[in-house]
N, C-alpha and C positions, 0 to 999 in steps of 0.2 A: 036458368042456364048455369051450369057448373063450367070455369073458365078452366079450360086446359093449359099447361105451362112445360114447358120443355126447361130438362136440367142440360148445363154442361160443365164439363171440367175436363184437365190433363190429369191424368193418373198414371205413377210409375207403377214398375213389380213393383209389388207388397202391397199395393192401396194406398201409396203415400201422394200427397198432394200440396202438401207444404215443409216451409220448416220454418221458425223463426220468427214467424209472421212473413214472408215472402212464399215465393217459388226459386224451388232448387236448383234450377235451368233456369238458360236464358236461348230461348226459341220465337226470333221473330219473327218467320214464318207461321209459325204457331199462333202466337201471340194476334196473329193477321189475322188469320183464320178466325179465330175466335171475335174478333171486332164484326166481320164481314157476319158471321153467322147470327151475334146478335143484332147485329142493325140492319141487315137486310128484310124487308116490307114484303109479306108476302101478296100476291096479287088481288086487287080491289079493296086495300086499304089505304090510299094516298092522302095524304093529309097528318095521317097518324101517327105513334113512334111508339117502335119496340120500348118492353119495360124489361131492365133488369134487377132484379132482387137479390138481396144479399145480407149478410148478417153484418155487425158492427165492424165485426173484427177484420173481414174482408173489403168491407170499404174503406179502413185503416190502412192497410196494407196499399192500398191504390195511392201510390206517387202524386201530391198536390196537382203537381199540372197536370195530372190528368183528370183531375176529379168536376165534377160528376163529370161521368163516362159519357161521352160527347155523341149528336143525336137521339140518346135513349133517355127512357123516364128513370133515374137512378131512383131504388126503394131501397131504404136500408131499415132493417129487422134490428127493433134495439129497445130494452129496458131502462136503460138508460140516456141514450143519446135524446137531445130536443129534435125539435122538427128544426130544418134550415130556411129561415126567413129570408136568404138571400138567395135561394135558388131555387126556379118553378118547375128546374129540374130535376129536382131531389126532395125524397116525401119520405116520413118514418112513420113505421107501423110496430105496433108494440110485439105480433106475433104474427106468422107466417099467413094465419088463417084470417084475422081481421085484414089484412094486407089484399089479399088474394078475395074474401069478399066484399073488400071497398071497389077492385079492380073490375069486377064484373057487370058495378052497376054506374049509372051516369053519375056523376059528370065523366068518374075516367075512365070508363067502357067505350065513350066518344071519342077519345082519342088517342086511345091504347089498342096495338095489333097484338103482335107477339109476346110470352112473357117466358123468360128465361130465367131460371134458378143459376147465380155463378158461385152460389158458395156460402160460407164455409161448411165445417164438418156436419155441426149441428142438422144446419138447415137440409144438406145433402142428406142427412138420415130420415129427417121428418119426412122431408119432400117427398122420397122415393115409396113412405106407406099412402101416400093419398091417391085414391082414384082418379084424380084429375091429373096427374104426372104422366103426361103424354109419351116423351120419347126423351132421351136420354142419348147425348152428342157428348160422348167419350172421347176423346185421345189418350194413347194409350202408348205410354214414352215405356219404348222395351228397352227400359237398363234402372237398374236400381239405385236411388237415392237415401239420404239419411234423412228420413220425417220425422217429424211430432204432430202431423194433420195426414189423417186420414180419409180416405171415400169409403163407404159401408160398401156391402157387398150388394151385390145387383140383384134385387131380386128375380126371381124363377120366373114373373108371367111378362117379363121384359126379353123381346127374342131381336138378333140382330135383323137389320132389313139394309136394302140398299136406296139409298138419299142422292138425286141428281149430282147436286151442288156439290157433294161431298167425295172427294179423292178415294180414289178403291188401293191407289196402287202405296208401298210404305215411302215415307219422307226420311231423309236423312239430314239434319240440321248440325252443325258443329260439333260433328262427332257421337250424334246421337239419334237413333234413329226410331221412330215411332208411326204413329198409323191411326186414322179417323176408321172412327163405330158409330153407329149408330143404333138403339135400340129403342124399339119400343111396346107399348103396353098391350098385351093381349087384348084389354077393354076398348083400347082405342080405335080398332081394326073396324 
């Protein structure tokens, strides 16, 4: 069985997603949204907990108190980082692909639902050539920022669709206004 993984990220015009090691904005409505999406269980999985994946550099940027990202299995993609012996909620995987096929089989196929790409650039480029990249939950901040992290471009067999959970109408946050997408994989239909 090949485990399917949903990406997501906030992307301004140009493809920009970062800068500095942060986010360019400060949207806590957003920011909501984004917790709700990865830690919401989807139905007849109870017991389990979303996993989120991510690269060094992006679990760097995650504020101490917030670390590991609370109810989720935190994965962080790293050549260098160790594994964290202090927490059974955060596990490193040296590469995207060893990660994603530890995830599929027991022990943490037992107690992993959902898996969610959050980042960074890197991982968002790989992610998006693999077959198993389900659906792809965009926000899409219409105003432009000053980046040095970008999001690749979406590939073509990725079409938008409409997601219950997911707001149709646009959000306007502190002067900025932006809008949930949802896309996903031709293969996955």
């Amino acid at each position: 069985m090949v485990l399917k993984f949903n990406v997501i990220a906030a992307v301004c015009e140009g493809g920009g997603i970062g800068a500095n090691g942060t986010l360019p904005w400060k949207l806590k409505n957003e920011m909501a949204y984004f917790t709700k999406m990865t830690s919401k269980l989807p139905p007849g999985t109870e017991g389990k907990r979303n996993v989120v994946i991510m690269g060094r550099k992006t679990w760097d940027s995650i504020p101490l108190k917030y670390r590991p990202l609370q109810n989720r299995i935190n994965v962080v993609i790293s050549s260098t980082m160790e594994s964290n012996d202090n927490s059974k909620d955060v596990m490193v995987f040296r590469s995207l692909s060893s990660a994603l096929s530890a995830l599929e089989m027991p022990p943490y196929s037992d107690f992993c639902a959902d898996v969610w790409l959050i980042g960074g650039a890197a991982l968002y480029t790989e992610s998006l050539e693999l077959p198993s990249c389900h659906r792809l939950y965009i926000t899409k901040i219409l105003k432009k920022f000053d980046c040095d992290t970008f999001f690749p471009p979406i590939p073509n067999r990725f079409t938008t669709i409409k997601v219950e959970d997911v707001p149709e109408e646009k959000q306007t946050e502190n002067g900025i206004d932006y809008e949930y997408k949802v896309y996903e994989a031709a293969s996955s239909r």
